[in-house]
C-alpha positions in Angstrom: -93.0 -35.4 29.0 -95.2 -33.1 30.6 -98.5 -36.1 30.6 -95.7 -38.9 31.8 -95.6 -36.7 35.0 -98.6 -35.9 35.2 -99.4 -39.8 35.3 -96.5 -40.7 37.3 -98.2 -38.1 40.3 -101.8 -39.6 39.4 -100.3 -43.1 40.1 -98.6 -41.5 43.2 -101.1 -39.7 45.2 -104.7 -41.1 43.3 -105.9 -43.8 45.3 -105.4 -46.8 43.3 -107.9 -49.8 42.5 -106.3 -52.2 44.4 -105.3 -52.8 48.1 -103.0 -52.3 49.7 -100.3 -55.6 51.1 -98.4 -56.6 53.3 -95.3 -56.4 51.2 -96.4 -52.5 50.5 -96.6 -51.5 54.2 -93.7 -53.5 56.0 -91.5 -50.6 55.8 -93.3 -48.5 57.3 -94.4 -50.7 59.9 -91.2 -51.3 61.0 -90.5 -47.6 61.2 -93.7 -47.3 63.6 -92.5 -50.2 65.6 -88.9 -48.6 65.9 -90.3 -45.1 66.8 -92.2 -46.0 70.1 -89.3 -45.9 72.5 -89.3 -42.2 71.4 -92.6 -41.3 72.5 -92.0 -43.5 75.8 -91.3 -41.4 78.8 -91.2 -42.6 82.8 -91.6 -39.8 85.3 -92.7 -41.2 88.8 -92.6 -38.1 91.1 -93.7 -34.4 90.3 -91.2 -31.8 88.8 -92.1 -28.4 88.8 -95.3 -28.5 86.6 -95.1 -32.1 85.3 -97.2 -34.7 87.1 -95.5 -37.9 88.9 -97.0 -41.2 86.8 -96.9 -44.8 88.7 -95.9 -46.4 84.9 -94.2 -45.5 81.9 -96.3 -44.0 79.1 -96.2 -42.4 75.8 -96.3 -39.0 74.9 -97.7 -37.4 71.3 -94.8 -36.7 69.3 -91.1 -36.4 69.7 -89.2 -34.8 66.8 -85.3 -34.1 67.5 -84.6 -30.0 68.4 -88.4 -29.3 67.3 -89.7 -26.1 68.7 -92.6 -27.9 70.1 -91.7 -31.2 72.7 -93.9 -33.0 74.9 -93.0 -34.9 78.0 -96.8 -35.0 79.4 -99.2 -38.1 78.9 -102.5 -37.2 77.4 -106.0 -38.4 77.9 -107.3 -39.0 74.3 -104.3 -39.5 72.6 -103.6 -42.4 75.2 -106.1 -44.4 74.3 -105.7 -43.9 70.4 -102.3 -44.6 70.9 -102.7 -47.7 72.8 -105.0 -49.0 68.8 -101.6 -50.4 67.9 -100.7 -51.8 70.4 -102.8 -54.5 71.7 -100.7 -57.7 71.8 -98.8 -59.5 74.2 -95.4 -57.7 73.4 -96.8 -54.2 74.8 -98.9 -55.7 77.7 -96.7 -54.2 80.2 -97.0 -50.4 78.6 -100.5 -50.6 77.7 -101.7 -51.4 80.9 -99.5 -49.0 82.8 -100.9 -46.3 80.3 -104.4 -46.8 81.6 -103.4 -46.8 85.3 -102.2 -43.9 84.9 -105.0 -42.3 83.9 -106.6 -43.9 86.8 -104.0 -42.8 89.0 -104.6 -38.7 87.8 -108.1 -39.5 88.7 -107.6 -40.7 92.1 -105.3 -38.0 92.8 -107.3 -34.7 91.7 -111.0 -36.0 91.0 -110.6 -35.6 87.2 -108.4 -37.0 84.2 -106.9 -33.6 83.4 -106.1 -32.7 79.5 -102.3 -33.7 80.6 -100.4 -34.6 83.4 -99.2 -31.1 83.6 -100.5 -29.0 86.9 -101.5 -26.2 84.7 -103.9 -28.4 82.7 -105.9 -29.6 85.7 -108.5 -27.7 85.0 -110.0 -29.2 82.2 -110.4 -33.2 80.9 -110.2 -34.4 77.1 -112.7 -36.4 75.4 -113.7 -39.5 77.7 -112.8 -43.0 76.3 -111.7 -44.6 80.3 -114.6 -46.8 80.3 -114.1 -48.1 76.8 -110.2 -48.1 77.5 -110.9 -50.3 80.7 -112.8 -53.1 78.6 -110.7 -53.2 75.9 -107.7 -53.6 78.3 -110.2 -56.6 80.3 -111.0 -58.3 77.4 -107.7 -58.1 75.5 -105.6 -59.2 78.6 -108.2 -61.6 80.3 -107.5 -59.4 83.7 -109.4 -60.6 86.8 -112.6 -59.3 88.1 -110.7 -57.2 91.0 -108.7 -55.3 88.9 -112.5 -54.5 86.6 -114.4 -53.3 89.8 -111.0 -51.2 90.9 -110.8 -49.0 87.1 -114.8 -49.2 86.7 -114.9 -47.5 90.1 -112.9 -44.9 88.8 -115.0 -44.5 85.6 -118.2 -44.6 87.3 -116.6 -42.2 89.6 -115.6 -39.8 86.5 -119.0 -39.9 84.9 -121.1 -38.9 87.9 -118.8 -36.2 89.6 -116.8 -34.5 86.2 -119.2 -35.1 83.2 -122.1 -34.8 84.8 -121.6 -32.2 87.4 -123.4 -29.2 88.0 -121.4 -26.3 89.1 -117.6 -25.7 89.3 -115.2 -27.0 89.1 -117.5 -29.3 86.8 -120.4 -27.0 85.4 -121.1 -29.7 82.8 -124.2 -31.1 82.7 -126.4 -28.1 82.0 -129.2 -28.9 79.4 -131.8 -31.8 80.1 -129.2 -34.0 81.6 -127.1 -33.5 78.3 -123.2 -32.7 79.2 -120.9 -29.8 77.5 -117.2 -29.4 76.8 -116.2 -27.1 79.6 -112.6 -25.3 81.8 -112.4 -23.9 85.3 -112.1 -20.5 83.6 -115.2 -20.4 82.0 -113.4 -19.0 78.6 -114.7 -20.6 75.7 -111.8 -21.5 73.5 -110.7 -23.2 77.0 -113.7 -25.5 76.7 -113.1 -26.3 73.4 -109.6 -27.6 74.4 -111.7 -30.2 76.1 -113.3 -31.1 72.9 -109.8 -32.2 71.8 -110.6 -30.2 69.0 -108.3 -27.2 69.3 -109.7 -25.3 66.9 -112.9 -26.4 65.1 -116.0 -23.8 63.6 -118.2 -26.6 65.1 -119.0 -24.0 68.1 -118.0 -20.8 66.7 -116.1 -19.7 69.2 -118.8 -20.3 71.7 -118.4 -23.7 73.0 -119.1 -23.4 76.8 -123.3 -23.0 74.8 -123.7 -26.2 73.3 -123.6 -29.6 74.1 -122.0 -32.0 71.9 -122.6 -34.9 69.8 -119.3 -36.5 70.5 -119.3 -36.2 73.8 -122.9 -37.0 74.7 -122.4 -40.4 72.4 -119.7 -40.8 74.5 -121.1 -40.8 77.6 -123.6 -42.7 76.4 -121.2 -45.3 76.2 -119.9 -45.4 79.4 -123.5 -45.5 80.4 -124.0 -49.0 78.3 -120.5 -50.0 79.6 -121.6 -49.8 83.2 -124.9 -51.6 82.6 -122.7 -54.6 81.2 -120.1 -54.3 83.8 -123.5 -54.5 86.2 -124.5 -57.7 85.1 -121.2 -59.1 84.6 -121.4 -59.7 88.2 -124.8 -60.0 88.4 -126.2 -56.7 89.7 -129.6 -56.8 87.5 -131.0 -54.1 89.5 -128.5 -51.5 89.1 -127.5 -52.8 85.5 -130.7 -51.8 84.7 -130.7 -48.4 86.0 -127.7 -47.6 83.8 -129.6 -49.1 80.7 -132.1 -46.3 81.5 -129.7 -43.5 81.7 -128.9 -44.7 78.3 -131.9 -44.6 77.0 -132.6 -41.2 78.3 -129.7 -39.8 76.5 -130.6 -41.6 73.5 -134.0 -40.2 73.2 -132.7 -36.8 74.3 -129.5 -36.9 71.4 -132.1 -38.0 68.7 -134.5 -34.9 69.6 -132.1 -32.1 69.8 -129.3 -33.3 67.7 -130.7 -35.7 64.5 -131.5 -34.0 61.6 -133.6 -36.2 59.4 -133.3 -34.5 56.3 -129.8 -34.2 56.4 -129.3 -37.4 57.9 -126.6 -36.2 60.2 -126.3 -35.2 64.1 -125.5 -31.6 64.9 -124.0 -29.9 68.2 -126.7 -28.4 69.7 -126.8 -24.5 71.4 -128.7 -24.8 73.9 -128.3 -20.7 74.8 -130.5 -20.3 71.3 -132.2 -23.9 71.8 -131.2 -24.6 68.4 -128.9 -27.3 66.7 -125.6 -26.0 65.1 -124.8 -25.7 61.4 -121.7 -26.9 60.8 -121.8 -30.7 59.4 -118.7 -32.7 61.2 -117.6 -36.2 61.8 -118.7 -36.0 65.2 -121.8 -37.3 64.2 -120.1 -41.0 63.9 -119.9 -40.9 67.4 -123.2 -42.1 67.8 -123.0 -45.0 65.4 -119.4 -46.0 67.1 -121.1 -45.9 70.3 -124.5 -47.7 69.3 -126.7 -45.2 70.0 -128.2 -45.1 66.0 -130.8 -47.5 64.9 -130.9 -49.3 61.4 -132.7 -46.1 60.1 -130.5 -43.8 60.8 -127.3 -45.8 60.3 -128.5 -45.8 56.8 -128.7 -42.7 56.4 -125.6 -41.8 58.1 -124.0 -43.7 55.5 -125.6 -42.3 52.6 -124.1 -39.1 54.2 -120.5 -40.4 53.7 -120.2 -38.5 50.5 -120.3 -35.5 52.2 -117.0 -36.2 53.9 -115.2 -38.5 51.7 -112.6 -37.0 49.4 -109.4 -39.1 48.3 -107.3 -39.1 51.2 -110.0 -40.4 53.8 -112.5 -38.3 55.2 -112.8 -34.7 56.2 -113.2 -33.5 59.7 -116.3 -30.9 58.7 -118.1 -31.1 54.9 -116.8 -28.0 53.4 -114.6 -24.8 54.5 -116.3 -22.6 56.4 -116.5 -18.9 55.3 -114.7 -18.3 58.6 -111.5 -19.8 57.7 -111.1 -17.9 55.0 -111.1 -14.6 56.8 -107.8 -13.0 57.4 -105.9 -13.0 60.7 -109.1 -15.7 62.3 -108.1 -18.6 64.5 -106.5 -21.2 62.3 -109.7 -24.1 62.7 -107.2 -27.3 62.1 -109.8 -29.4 62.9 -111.9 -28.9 59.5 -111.8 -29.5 55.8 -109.5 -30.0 54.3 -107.6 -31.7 57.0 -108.7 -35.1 58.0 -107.5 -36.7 61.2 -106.5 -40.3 62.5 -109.1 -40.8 65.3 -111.9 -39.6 63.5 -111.3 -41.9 60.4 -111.3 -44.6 63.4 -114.3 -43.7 64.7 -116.2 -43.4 61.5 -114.8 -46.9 60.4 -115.3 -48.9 63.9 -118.9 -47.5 63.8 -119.8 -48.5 60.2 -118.0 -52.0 61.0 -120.5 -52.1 64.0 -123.5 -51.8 61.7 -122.6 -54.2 59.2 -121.0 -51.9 56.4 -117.9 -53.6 56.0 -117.5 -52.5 52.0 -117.7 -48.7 53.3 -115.2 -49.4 56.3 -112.6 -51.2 54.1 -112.8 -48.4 51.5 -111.9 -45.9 54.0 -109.4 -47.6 55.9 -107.6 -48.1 52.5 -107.9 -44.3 51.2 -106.5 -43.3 54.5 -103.7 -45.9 55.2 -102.5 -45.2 51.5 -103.1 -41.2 52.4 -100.7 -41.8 55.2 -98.2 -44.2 53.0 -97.8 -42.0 50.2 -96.9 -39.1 52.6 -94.2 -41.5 53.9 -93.0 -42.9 51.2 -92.2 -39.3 50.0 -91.0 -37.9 53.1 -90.1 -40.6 55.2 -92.0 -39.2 58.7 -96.0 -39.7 59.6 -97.7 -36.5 60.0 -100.5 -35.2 63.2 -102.7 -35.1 60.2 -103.2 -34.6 56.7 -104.8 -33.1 54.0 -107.3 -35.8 52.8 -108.7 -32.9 49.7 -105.5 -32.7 48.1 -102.9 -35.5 49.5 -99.4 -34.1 48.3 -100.4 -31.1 50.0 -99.3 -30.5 53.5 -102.5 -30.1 56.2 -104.0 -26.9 57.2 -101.9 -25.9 59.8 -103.5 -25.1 63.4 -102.7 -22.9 66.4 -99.3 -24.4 67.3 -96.7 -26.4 65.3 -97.4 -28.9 62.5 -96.2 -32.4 64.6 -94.5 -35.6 62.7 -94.1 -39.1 63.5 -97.2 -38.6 65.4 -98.3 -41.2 68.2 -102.0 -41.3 67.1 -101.7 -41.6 63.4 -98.8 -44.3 64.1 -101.1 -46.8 66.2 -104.5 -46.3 63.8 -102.0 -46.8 60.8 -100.9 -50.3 62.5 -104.1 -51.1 63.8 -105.8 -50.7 60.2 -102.6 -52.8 59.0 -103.3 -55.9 61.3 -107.2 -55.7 60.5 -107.1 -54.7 56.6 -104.4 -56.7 55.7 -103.0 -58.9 57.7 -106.9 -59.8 58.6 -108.1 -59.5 55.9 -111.3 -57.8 57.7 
């Protein structure tokens, strides 16, 4: 009796063999599909601390009388949000979405962390330049519409990720940016990072500059070279592909170990990468900074992350989180996190690793099916160590049917199995 359920839970939460179909998925498909006009919110002037939007847009997570409720738009999530929804039926939505964000820019010089006044004084990780190509290509939008939102971008690069003193004191280390807030507190600053709490930093992020974000504004860097020659500005195009190539030689010489075959965070206070091994170095494989070499390697470094629910957000627990009464670090082993497994699996498609992508996609969209199955809700994130175990929880509530890990699950759907990638 005892090794019938003992199988029964193997066959349950073990990873099987085979992938996953269409038939196994539709149900909670439709459950995603259903739950967006729960997320949806419209709010088009300002009350009390909540920021007036031009469009409707989604919010995180709604969960009926939970403790924890969101009526703010987000700059991160919005963009990983929008992964599920890039069709015809959502034009309207997603489109809105990214005006907005454009709209919070043109109103206070910065996309804040969320449309909320008291949260003006920091950004989230930048995806608007990616967000506004994706959108372009996707929807076939005219060339008016590009230079409007690429103005924006270009004008969020230069004046809040590369500024120089506040209210932007980012750019501080051989043109290399860092995750910062007005108040100059460090945990602040790692709210930027989006990843509220991580031992990445150790509770000293305002001193390092980071992979993710450097890769990141890297790509705006290569997105506003080819925005440049898309209407024929060779001059200027070619400028940007300079900048890139700058940042590119400067992230391989502070932040690439060879030996490890992994990108660190880098203190620039003690001019010394960090120690704490973390999917943020996929960043710079998603965002094409990595050459052949080093995508190799990168690859062979998979092991260090992979587990059987997906992919860790750091390679081990940290001696940190296991002291009493510290921070709770959510983002860390074992928990892994929607996003991040779509980073790591748009960069290895980028490079050619196709086998590697699939396998992950598959260990995380049946991580996120079993979970379902079981308890009928998707979770914030998940515990990709031990899958029938709830995640490491973090500084505030554990969130379900979670925005983020709704539109990666459906956007891993469409290209897994419906296309068979």
């Amino acid at each position: 009796m005892v090794i019938e359920i003992t199988k029964n839970l193997a066959r349950k939460f073990w990873p099987s063999q085979r992938d996953l179909t269409a038939a196994d998925v539709a149900t909670a498909r439709d459950y995603i599909a259903a739950y967006w006009h729960k997320l949806q919110r419209f709010h088009p002037k300002d009350d009390e601390s909540l920021l007036g939007l031009p469009n409707p847009y989604l919010v995180p997570a709604y969960e009926e009388g939970h403790e924890f409720d969101f009526n703010e738009l987000y700059y991160w999530d919005s963009y990983f949000m929008v992964q599920g929804m890039y069709d015809i039926r959502h034009k309207e939505l997603v489109v809105g979405i990214l005006e907005n964000l454009l709209s919070l820019h043109k109103r206070f010089k910065i996309i804040p962390n969320a449309s909320r006044t008291y949260l003006t004084g920091r950004s989230q990780p930048p995806f608007l330049s990616t967000f506004i190509w994706e959108v372009y290509d996707t929807y076939d939008l005219d060339d008016k519409w590009l230079k409007d939102a690429m103005g924006v971008a270009e004008a969020e690069y230069k004046t809040v990720w590369m500024g120089t003193r506040k209210p932007n004191a980012r750019q501080v280390y051989r043109g290399m940016s860092r995750y910062y807030d007005i108040n100059l507190l460090h945990d602040l600053a790692e709210a930027e990072s989006g990843w509220d709490m991580t031992p990445r930093f150790g509770h000293k992020c305002l001193n390092y500059v980071p992979v993710d974000l450097n890769a990141l504004l890297y790509k705006y860097e290569t997105d506003f070279a080819r925005f440049y020659r898309h209407f024929n500005e060779i001059r200027t195009a070619a400028k940007w592909e300079v900048a890139a190539e700058y940042r590119k030689l400067t992230m391989n010489g502070l932040m690439w170990n060879n030996l490890k075959g992994l990108y660190y965070d880098y203190n620039y206070a003690k001019e010394r990468r960090g120690t704490v091994s973390s999917l943020a170095t996929f960043y710079p494989m998603w965002a094409g900074v990595v050459d052949e070499r080093q995508a190799h390697q990168l690859v062979k470094a998979l092991r260090r992350f992979e587990n059987r629910g997906g992919l860790a957000t750091t390679d081990v627990q940290q001696l940190s989180q296991l002291v009493p009464g510290s921070m709770p670090t959510q983002w860390a082993y074992p928990n892994g996190w929607a996003p991040l497994q779509y980073i790591v699996i748009k960069g290895l498609e980028r490079y050619g690793y196709h086998d590697d992508a699939r396998r992950i996609a598959m260990k995380w969209l049946k991580n996120n099916l079993n979970w379902f199955n079981e308890h009928g809700v998707f979770l914030e994130k998940y515990n990709v160590v031990t899958p029938d175990k709830p995640p490491v929880k973090g500084l505030y509530p554990s969130q379900t049917g979670f925005g983020w890990t709704n539109a990666i699950f459906e956007r891993l759907c469409r290209e897994y199995i419906d296309g068979k990638h």
